[in-house]
N, C-alpha and C positions, 0 to 999 in steps of 0.2 A: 549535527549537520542535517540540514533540512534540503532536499530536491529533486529534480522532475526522474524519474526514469526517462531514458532514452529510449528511443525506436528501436535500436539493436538489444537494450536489457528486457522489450519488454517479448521482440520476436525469440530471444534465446528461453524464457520461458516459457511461452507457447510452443515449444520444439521439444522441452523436457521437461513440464509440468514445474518446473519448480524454478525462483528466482535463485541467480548463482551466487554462490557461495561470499565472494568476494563484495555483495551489497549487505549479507547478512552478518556474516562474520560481527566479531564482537561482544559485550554483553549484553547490547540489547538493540534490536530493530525494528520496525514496523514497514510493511509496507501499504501502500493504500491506494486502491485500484475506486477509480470515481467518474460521475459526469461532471462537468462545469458547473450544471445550472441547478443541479443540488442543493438544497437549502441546509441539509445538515453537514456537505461535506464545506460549505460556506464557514459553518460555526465552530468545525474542527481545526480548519486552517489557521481559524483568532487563539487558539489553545495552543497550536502546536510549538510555537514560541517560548512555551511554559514549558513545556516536555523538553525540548532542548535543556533550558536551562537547569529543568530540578533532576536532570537524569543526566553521568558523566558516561559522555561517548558514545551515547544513543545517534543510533543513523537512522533517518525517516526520511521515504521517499514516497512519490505520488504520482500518481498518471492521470489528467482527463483525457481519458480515451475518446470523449466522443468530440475533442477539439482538435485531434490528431488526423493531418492529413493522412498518413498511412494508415490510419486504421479509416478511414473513409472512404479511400482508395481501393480498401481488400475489404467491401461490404460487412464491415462490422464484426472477422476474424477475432480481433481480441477479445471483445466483450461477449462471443461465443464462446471464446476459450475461458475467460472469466467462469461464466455462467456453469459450466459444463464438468469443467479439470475440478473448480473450487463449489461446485453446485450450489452456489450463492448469488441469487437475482436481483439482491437489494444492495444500495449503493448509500452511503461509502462501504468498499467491503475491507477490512484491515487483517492481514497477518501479521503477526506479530512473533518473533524469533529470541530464542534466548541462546549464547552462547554457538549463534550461527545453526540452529536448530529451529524446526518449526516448532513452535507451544500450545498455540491457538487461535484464534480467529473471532473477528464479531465484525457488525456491522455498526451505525455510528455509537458514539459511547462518550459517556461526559472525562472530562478531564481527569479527576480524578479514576475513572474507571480504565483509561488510555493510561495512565502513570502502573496501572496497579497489573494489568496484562503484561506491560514489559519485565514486571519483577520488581517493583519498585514500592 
Protein backbone atom coordinates (compact mmCIF):
# COMPACT_ATOMS: atom_id res chain seq x y z
CA UNK A 1 0.00 0.00 0.00
CA UNK A 2 1.24 3.17 -1.25
CA UNK A 3 -0.26 6.92 0.30
CA UNK A 4 -0.41 10.43 1.14
CA UNK A 5 -0.41 11.08 5.08
CA UNK A 6 -3.23 13.09 6.04
CA UNK A 7 -3.22 16.42 7.78
CA UNK A 8 -4.63 14.79 10.93
CA UNK A 9 -1.64 11.77 10.81
CA UNK A 10 0.76 14.27 10.19
CA UNK A 11 -0.56 17.09 13.17
CA UNK A 12 -0.71 13.76 15.64
CA UNK A 13 2.93 13.38 15.11
CA UNK A 14 3.98 16.77 15.62
CA UNK A 15 2.10 16.56 19.03
CA UNK A 16 3.95 13.24 20.07
CA UNK A 17 7.03 12.99 17.99
CA UNK A 18 6.32 10.00 16.59
CA UNK A 19 3.96 8.49 13.73
CA UNK A 20 1.05 6.35 15.28
CA UNK A 21 1.05 3.14 15.74
CA UNK A 22 -1.70 1.94 13.44
CA UNK A 23 0.42 3.62 10.04
CA UNK A 24 3.35 1.58 11.36
CA UNK A 25 2.17 -1.55 12.48
CA UNK A 26 3.13 -4.47 10.39
CA UNK A 27 6.29 -6.00 9.14
CA UNK A 28 7.38 -3.42 7.37
CA UNK A 29 6.81 0.44 6.77
CA UNK A 30 8.49 3.45 5.59
CA UNK A 31 7.44 6.67 5.88
CA UNK A 32 8.70 9.62 3.86
CA UNK A 33 8.42 13.23 4.68
CA UNK A 34 9.44 15.25 1.31
CA UNK A 35 9.08 18.56 -0.97
CA UNK A 36 7.28 18.28 -4.28
CA UNK A 37 9.90 19.66 -6.32
CA UNK A 38 12.58 17.33 -5.12
CA UNK A 39 14.46 15.79 -7.91
CA UNK A 40 15.42 12.73 -5.82
CA UNK A 41 12.14 12.21 -4.01
CA UNK A 42 10.92 12.42 -8.13
CA UNK A 43 13.04 9.08 -8.60
CA UNK A 44 11.90 7.43 -5.48
CA UNK A 45 8.24 7.61 -6.27
CA UNK A 46 9.36 5.56 -9.94
CA UNK A 47 10.74 2.84 -7.40
CA UNK A 48 8.26 2.77 -4.98
CA UNK A 49 5.90 0.56 -7.03
CA UNK A 50 8.70 -2.20 -6.94
CA UNK A 51 8.73 -1.97 -3.03
CA UNK A 52 5.18 -2.62 -3.09
CA UNK A 53 5.42 -5.55 -4.97
CA UNK A 54 8.76 -7.33 -3.83
CA UNK A 55 7.91 -6.74 -0.17
CA UNK A 56 4.39 -8.57 1.33
CA UNK A 57 2.33 -6.10 3.28
CA UNK A 58 4.74 -3.16 3.29
CA UNK A 59 2.82 0.09 4.06
CA UNK A 60 4.47 3.30 2.49
CA UNK A 61 3.25 6.68 2.98
CA UNK A 62 4.38 10.16 1.91
CA UNK A 63 3.75 13.87 2.66
CA UNK A 64 4.78 16.93 0.34
CA UNK A 65 4.79 19.16 2.97
CA UNK A 66 5.51 22.20 1.17
CA UNK A 67 2.24 21.53 -1.31
CA UNK A 68 0.17 21.29 1.78
CA UNK A 69 -2.22 23.99 2.52
CA UNK A 70 -2.04 23.44 6.22
CA UNK A 71 1.23 23.43 6.56
CA UNK A 72 1.46 26.86 4.49
CA UNK A 73 -1.30 28.16 6.58
CA UNK A 74 0.97 27.40 10.10
CA UNK A 75 4.27 29.13 8.49
CA UNK A 76 6.06 25.88 7.78
CA UNK A 77 5.18 24.05 11.46
CA UNK A 78 5.81 20.54 10.05
CA UNK A 79 8.94 20.97 8.14
CA UNK A 80 10.15 22.64 11.54
CA UNK A 81 8.96 19.66 13.29
CA UNK A 82 10.69 17.52 10.55
CA UNK A 83 13.90 19.33 10.99
CA UNK A 84 14.09 19.52 14.77
CA UNK A 85 12.02 16.22 16.37
CA UNK A 86 13.98 13.95 13.36
CA UNK A 87 17.16 16.69 13.13
CA UNK A 88 17.29 15.86 9.43
CA UNK A 89 17.34 18.84 6.96
CA UNK A 90 17.66 16.98 3.75
CA UNK A 91 14.77 15.71 1.77
CA UNK A 92 13.36 12.97 1.01
CA UNK A 93 13.86 12.11 4.63
CA UNK A 94 12.63 8.17 5.13
CA UNK A 95 11.69 6.25 8.47
CA UNK A 96 11.53 3.17 8.12
CA UNK A 97 9.78 0.67 10.86
CA UNK A 98 9.96 -3.01 11.33
CA UNK A 99 7.50 -4.81 13.20
CA UNK A 100 5.70 -1.27 14.12
CA UNK A 101 9.01 -0.12 15.57
CA UNK A 102 11.33 2.47 14.59
CA UNK A 103 14.89 0.79 12.91
CA UNK A 104 16.17 3.57 11.16
CA UNK A 105 16.33 6.30 8.94
CA UNK A 106 18.16 7.84 5.74
CA UNK A 107 17.54 10.21 3.34
CA UNK A 108 17.19 9.33 -0.60
CA UNK A 109 18.41 5.84 -1.25
CA UNK A 110 18.42 3.72 -4.40
CA UNK A 111 15.99 0.81 -4.69
CA UNK A 112 17.65 -1.72 -3.65
CA UNK A 113 18.96 0.11 -0.64
CA UNK A 114 14.99 1.23 0.32
CA UNK A 115 14.20 -2.88 -0.12
CA UNK A 116 17.12 -3.64 2.21
CA UNK A 117 16.20 -1.00 5.27
CA UNK A 118 12.84 -2.49 5.44
CA UNK A 119 14.32 -6.04 6.15
CA UNK A 120 14.12 -7.21 3.14
Amino acid sequence: MIRKLTEAECRAAMETGEFGAGLVSGPAAAIILTQSWCPQWAAMKTYLPKVETAIDAVRLYYVEYDIERWESLENDAFMFFKETTYRNRDIPYVRYYRDGVFSRDSNYISLDGFKSRLGT
